[in-house]
N, C-alpha and C positions, 0 to 999 in steps of 0.2 A: 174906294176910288183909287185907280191908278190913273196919274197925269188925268187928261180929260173925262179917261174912259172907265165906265164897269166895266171889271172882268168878275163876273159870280163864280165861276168856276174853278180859278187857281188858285194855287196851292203854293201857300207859304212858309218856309222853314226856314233852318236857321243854323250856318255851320259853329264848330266848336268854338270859333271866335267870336262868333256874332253876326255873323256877315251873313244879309238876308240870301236866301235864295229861292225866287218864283219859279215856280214849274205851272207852262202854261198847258191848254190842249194845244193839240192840233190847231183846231178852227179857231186858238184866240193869238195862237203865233203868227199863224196866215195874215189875220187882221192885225196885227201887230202892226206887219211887217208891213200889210198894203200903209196902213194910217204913216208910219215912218217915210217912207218911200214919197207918198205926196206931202207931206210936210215938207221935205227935205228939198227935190226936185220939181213938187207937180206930177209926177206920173203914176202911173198904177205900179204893181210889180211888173206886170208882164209887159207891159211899155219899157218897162225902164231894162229891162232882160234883153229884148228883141234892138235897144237901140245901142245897148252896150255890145252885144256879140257883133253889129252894125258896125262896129267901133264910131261910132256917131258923138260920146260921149269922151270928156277928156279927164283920163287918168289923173291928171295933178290937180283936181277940182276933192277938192276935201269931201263935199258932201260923196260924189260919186266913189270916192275910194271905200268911207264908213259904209257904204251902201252894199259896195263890193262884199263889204267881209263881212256885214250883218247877211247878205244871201248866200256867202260863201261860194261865188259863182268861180269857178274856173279850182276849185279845191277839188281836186281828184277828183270831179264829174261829180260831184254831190251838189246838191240843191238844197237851202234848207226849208223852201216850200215851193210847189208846183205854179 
Protein backbone atom coordinates (compact mmCIF):
# COMPACT_ATOMS: atom_id res chain seq x y z
CA UNK A 1 0.00 0.00 0.00
CA UNK A 2 1.04 3.49 -0.57
CA UNK A 3 -1.28 6.22 1.42
CA UNK A 4 -4.73 5.04 0.33
CA UNK A 5 -3.70 3.70 -2.81
CA UNK A 6 -2.12 0.41 -4.75
CA UNK A 7 0.35 1.03 -6.86
CA UNK A 8 1.46 -2.81 -8.10
CA UNK A 9 3.76 -1.52 -10.36
CA UNK A 10 6.50 0.56 -8.68
CA UNK A 11 9.49 0.27 -7.99
CA UNK A 12 11.27 0.64 -4.81
CA UNK A 13 14.95 1.30 -4.01
CA UNK A 14 17.01 2.65 -1.81
CA UNK A 15 19.93 5.31 -1.93
CA UNK A 16 23.35 4.76 -0.22
CA UNK A 17 21.89 6.47 2.94
CA UNK A 18 18.88 4.87 3.09
CA UNK A 19 16.58 7.23 1.74
CA UNK A 20 13.73 5.26 -0.17
CA UNK A 21 13.21 6.14 -3.70
CA UNK A 22 9.87 5.08 -5.77
CA UNK A 23 10.05 5.16 -9.25
CA UNK A 24 6.55 5.31 -10.63
CA UNK A 25 5.24 4.60 -14.35
CA UNK A 26 3.78 6.91 -16.33
CA UNK A 27 0.14 6.09 -15.66
CA UNK A 28 0.71 5.92 -11.84
CA UNK A 29 2.39 9.55 -11.66
CA UNK A 30 -0.47 10.86 -13.83
CA UNK A 31 -2.77 9.34 -11.15
CA UNK A 32 -0.69 10.52 -8.55
CA UNK A 33 -0.85 13.55 -9.57
CA UNK A 34 -4.85 13.78 -10.49
CA UNK A 35 -5.59 11.96 -6.62
CA UNK A 36 -3.01 14.85 -5.19
CA UNK A 37 -4.55 17.68 -7.13
CA UNK A 38 -8.21 16.91 -5.66
CA UNK A 39 -7.26 16.23 -2.31
CA UNK A 40 -5.53 19.36 -2.14
CA UNK A 41 -8.04 21.72 -4.14
CA UNK A 42 -11.09 19.70 -5.59
CA UNK A 43 -10.00 19.73 -9.01
CA UNK A 44 -8.65 17.48 -11.73
CA UNK A 45 -5.17 18.33 -13.19
CA UNK A 46 -6.51 19.85 -16.08
CA UNK A 47 -8.97 21.94 -14.20
CA UNK A 48 -6.63 23.12 -12.03
CA UNK A 49 -3.91 23.82 -15.36
CA UNK A 50 -6.61 25.89 -17.30
CA UNK A 51 -7.60 27.86 -13.98
CA UNK A 52 -3.96 28.66 -13.07
CA UNK A 53 -2.73 29.78 -16.67
CA UNK A 54 -6.51 31.87 -16.13
CA UNK A 55 -4.68 33.33 -13.27
CA UNK A 56 -7.97 32.55 -11.46
CA UNK A 57 -5.85 30.88 -8.72
CA UNK A 58 -3.89 32.80 -6.04
CA UNK A 59 -0.35 32.34 -5.76
CA UNK A 60 0.17 32.77 -1.92
CA UNK A 61 -2.40 29.77 -1.35
CA UNK A 62 0.16 27.02 -0.13
CA UNK A 63 -1.84 24.29 -1.50
CA UNK A 64 -1.79 25.99 -5.08
CA UNK A 65 2.10 26.92 -4.92
CA UNK A 66 2.98 22.80 -3.73
CA UNK A 67 0.68 22.05 -6.62
CA UNK A 68 2.64 24.51 -8.95
CA UNK A 69 5.97 22.66 -8.25
CA UNK A 70 4.59 18.92 -8.00
CA UNK A 71 3.25 19.92 -11.98
CA UNK A 72 6.29 21.98 -12.46
CA UNK A 73 3.93 24.35 -14.56
CA UNK A 74 5.78 27.32 -15.91
CA UNK A 75 9.55 25.31 -15.52
CA UNK A 76 10.91 25.96 -18.77
CA UNK A 77 7.59 24.72 -20.67
CA UNK A 78 7.94 21.35 -19.15
CA UNK A 79 4.88 19.49 -17.73
CA UNK A 80 5.26 16.71 -15.55
CA UNK A 81 2.10 15.20 -16.97
CA UNK A 82 -0.39 15.94 -19.79
Amino acid sequence: MWGRYHVATMIVTETAAGTPVIDLTPEEYAAHLERETQAAIGMSVAEFRRAYAAGELEDGDVAVDQLVGLLRIGQNGHNAAA
